[in-house]
C-alpha positions in Angstrom: -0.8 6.3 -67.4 2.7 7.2 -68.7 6.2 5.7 -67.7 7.0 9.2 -66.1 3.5 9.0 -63.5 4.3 5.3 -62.9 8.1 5.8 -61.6 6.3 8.6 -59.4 3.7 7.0 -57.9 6.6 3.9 -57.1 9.2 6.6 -55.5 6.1 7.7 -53.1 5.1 4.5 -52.1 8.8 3.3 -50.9 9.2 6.9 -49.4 6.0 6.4 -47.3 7.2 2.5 -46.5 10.9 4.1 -45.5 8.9 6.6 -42.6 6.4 3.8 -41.3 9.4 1.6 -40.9 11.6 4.5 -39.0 8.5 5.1 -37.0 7.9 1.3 -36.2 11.7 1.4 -35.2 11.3 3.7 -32.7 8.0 2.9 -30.7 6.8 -0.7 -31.3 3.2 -0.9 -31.8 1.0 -2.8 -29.3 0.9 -6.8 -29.7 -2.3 -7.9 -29.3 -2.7 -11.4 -27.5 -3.8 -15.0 -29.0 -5.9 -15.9 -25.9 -9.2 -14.5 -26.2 -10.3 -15.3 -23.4 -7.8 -13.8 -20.4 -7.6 -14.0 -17.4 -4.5 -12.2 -16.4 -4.3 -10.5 -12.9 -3.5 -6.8 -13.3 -2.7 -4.0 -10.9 -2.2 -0.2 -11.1 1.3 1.4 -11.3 0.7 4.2 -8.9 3.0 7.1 -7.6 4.1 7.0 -4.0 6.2 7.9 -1.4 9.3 5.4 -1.1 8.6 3.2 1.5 12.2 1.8 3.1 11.5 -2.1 4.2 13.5 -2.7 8.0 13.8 -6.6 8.8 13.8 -7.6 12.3 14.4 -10.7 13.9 12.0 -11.6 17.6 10.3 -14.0 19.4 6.8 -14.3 20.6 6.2 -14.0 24.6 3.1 -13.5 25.9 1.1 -10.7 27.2 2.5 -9.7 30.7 -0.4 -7.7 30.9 -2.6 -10.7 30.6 -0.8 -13.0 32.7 -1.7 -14.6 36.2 1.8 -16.3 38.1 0.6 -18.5 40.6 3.2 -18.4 43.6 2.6 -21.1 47.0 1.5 -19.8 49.8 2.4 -22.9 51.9 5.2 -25.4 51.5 4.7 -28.7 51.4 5.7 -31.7 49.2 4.0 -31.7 45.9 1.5 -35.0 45.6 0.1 -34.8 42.6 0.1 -32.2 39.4 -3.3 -32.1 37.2 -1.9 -29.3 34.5 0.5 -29.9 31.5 2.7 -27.4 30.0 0.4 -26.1 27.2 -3.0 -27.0 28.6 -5.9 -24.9 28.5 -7.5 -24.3 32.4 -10.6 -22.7 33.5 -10.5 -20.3 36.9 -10.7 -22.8 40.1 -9.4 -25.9 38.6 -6.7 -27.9 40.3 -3.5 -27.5 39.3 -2.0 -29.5 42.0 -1.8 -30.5 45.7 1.1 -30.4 47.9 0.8 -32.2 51.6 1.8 -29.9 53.9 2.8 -29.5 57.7 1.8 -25.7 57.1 -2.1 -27.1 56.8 -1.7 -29.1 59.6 -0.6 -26.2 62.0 -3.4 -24.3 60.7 -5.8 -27.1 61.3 -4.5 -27.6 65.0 -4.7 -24.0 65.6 -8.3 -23.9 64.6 -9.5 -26.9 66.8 -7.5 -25.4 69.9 -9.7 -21.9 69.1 -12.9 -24.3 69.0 -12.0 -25.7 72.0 -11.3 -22.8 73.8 -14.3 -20.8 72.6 -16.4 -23.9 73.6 -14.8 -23.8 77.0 -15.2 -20.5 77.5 -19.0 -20.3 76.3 -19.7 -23.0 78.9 -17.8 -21.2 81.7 -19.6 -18.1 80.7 -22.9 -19.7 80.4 -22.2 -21.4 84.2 -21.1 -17.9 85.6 -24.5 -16.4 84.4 -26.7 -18.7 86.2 -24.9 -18.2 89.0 -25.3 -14.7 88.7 -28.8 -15.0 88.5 -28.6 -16.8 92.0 -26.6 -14.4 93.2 -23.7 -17.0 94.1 -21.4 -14.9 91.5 -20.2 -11.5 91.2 -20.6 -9.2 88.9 -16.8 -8.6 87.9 -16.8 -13.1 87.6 -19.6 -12.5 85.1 -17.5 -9.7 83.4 -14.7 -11.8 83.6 -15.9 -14.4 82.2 -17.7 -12.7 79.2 -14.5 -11.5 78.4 -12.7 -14.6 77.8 -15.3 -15.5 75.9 -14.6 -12.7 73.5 -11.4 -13.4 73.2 -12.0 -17.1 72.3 -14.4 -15.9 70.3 -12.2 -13.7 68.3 -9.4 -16.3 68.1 -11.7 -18.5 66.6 -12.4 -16.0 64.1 -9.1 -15.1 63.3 -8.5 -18.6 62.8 -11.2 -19.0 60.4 -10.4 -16.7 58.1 -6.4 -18.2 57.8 -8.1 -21.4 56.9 -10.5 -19.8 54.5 -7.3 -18.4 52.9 -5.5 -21.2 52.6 -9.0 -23.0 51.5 -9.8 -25.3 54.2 -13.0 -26.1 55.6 -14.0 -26.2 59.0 -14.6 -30.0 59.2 -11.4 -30.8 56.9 -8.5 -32.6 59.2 -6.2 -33.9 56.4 -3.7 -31.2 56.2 -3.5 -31.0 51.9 -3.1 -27.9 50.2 -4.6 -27.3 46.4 -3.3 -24.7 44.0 -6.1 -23.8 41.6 -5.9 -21.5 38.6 -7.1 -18.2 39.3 -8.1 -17.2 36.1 -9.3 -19.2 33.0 -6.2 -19.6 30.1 -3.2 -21.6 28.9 0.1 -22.6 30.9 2.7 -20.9 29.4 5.2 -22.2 32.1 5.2 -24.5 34.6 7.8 -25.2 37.2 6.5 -27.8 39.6 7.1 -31.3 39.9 5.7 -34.3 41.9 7.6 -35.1 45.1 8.9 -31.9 44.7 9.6 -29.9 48.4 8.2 -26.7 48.3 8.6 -23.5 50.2 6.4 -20.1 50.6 9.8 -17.8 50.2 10.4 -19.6 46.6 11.0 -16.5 44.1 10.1 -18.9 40.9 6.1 -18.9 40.3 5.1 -22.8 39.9 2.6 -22.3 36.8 2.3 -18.7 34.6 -1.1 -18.7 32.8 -2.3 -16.4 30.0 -4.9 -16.0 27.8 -3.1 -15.6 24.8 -5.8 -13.4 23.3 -3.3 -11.1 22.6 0.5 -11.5 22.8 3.6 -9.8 22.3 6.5 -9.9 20.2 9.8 -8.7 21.1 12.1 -8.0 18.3 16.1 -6.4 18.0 16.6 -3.1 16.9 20.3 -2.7 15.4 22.0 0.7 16.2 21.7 1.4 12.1 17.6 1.3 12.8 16.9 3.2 15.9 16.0 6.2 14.0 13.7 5.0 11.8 11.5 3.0 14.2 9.2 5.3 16.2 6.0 4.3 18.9 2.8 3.0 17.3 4.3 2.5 13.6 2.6 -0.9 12.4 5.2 -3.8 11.8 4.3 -6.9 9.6 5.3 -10.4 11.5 6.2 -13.7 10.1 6.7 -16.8 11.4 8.1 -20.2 10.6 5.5 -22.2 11.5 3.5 -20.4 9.7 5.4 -18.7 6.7 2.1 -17.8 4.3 0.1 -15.7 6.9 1.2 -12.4 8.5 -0.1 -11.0 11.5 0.1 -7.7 12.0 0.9 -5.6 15.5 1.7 -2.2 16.5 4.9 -0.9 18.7 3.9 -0.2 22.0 7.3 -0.2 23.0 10.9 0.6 22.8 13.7 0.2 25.1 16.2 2.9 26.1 19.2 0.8 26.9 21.2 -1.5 24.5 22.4 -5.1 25.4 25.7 -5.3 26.8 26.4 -8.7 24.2 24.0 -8.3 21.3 24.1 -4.7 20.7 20.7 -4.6 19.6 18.0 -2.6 21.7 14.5 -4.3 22.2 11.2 -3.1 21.2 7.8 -4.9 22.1 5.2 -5.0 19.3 1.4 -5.8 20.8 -1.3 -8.1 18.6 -3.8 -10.0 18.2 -3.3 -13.9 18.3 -7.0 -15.1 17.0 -7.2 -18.6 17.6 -4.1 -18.7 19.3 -1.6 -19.3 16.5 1.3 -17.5 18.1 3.0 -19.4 20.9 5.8 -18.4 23.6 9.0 -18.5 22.3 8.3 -18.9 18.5 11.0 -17.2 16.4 9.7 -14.7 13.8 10.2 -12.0 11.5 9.3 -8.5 11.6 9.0 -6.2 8.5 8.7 -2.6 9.3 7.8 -0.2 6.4 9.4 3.7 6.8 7.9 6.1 4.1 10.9 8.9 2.9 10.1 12.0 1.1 10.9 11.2 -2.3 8.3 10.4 -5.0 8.8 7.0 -6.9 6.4 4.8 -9.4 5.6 1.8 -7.6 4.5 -1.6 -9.0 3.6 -4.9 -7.5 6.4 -6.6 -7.2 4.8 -10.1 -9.3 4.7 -7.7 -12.4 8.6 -7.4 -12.9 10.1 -9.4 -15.3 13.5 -10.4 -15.6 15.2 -11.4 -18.9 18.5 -11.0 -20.5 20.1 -8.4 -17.8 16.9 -6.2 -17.9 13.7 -5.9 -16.5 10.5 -5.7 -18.0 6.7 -5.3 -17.1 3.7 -6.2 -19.2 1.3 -3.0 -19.7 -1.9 -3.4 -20.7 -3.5 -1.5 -23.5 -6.3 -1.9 -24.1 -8.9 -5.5 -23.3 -6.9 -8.6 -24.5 -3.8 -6.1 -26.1 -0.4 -6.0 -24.5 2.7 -4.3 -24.9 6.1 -5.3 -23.0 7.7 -2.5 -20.9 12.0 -2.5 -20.0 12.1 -0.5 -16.6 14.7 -0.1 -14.4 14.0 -1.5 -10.8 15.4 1.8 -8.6 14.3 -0.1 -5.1 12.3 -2.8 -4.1 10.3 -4.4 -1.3 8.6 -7.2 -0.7 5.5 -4.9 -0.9 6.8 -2.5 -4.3 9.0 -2.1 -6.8 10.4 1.1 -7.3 10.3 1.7 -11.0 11.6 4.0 -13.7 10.6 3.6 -17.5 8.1 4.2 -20.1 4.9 4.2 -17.6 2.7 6.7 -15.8 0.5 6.7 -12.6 -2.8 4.9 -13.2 -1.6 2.3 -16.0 -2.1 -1.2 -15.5 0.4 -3.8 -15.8 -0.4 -7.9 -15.4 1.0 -9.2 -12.4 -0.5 -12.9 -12.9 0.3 -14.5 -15.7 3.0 -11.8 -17.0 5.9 -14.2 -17.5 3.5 -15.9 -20.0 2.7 -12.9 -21.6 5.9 -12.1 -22.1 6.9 -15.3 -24.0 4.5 -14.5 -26.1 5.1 -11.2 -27.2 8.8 -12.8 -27.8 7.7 -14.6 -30.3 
């Protein structure tokens, strides 16, 4: 091989390095991973509708719908109260007792009625046999008869007021019981002992409610109205319980703004299995409104940020990598709304990523 071939065959060999290193410039190459053995979390970058995320602050209340409020129907003084603020109750227990002058009324009135029917069922009988002697009238014996109808009714009537207010017959101490009339928990209670009690009172002395289902009332700003619509599906947080969300459904929404807050109210209906949600926790509602326009949407764990830029790990192929800058357009706590080197169906790591990442640093 002569000198002239040689110097040849060098120029084409640094010519062809020059272009692999322009082209390695401009697009790296995938990085393929040390760890064998993965076991990254990936997820799909997809196309989607933008969804706008709406934060709302509420409170849980329960189900109004669901709810029994137990009122006195005699006054009395309150002896004795058998249910605590929170308790669970089945239908007929005993809430509480008052004693009551009410009871005792009824109770008189009913022994005067037995009385008088007694009395008059005697006359009557008496009048009979002497009609049968013929040392009575007819019109005594009609007489008679009829008073013993009227007794008869009074009695009745009497009966029945002490069947309401759930006395027996026999019973002469004049006590009145409240008892639940449905099973379920007591959501609010405002009796106490000693306590003087009239039938008029507006407040109810216990509320009880299943709590199967409950409601959650949030506050709509002015800025929001437009975007939250009837039967939309909200996602609710709480602080007792800030790693689960339940999930519920407007059923709801007011038509006239609060004079102080500004805000208008909305009621969001859901399930509370095993009772988790109680009256009056504070929570937070997250309401998801999809607009028009057309976005690539990752999962939110996937972005990485470094250095005044984002980034996302794509995967390649099995156990080969390649990191991705993006620019985050929105996010949610649901997406990110992404624009870069991606397209719909790719798969980026979502566990693990910040790890990769170091890795194809080095």
């Amino acid at each position: 091989m002569n000198s002239l071939s040689i110097k040849f065959q060098f120029i084409l060999s640094a010519f062809l390095c020059m272009v692999l290193w322009n082209c390695s410039s401009k697009k790296p190459l995938p990085v393929e991973t040390k760890d064998e053995d993965s076991a990254y979390r990936i997820d799909t970058v997809q196309l989607r509708n933008y969804e706008q995320e709406l934060q709302f602050t509420g409170r849980v209340t329960f189900d109004e719908k669901q709810v029994d409020k137990v009122f006195p129907i005699a006054s009395g003084t309150v002896l004795e109260v058998n249910a605590e603020l929170g308790n669970f109750v089945t239908k007929g227990q005993v809430l509480a007792t008052l004693q009551s002058s009410d009871i005792s009324n009824y109770q008189k009135d009913f022994s005067n009625a037995k009385s008088n029917y007694d009395l008059a069922k005697r006359n009557a009988d008496n009048t009979q046999q002497l009609y049968d002697s013929k040392f009575s009238s007819e019109s005594d014996l009609i007489a008679t008869k009829k008073q013993l109808e009227i007794a008869g009714a009074e009695v009745d009537r009497s009966s029945q007021v002490m069947k309401i207010y759930g006395q027996t017959k026999s019973g002469n101490t004049p006590i009145f019981t409240i008892k639940a009339p449905q099973s379920g928990y007591i959501v609010e209670r405002k009796v106490n002992p000693n306590v003087q009690i009239r039938p008029d009172n507006g407040d109810a002395l216990f509320t009880i409610s299943n709590l199967t289902d409950v409601w959650v009332l949030i506050n709509i700003y002015e800025s929001d109205i437009a975007s939250v619509k009837l039967g939309q599906q909200v996602n609710i947080q709480t602080v007792a319980y800030p790693d689960k969300v339940f999930t519920g459904t407007i059923s709801n929404i007011g038509q006239v703004l609060d004079n102080d807050s500004k805000v208008l109210k909305a009621r969001i209906v859901l399930q509370n299995p095993g009772g988790l949600l109680k009256p009056d926790m504070f929570c937070t509602a997250k309401l998801h409104v999809q607009k028009q326009d057309k976005l690539l949407a990752v999962n939110p764990k996937g972005v990485i940020f470094n250095n005044e830029h984002y980034f996302v790990i794509k995967q390649i192929s099995t156990n080969k990598y390649e990191k991705v800058p993006i620019d985050v357009l929105k996010a949610t706590s649901r997406f990110s709304y992404v624009k870069g080197a991606l397209q719909p169906g790719d798969h980026i790591v979502t566990e693990g990523a910040l790890l990769l990442f170091n890795e194809l640093n080095q």
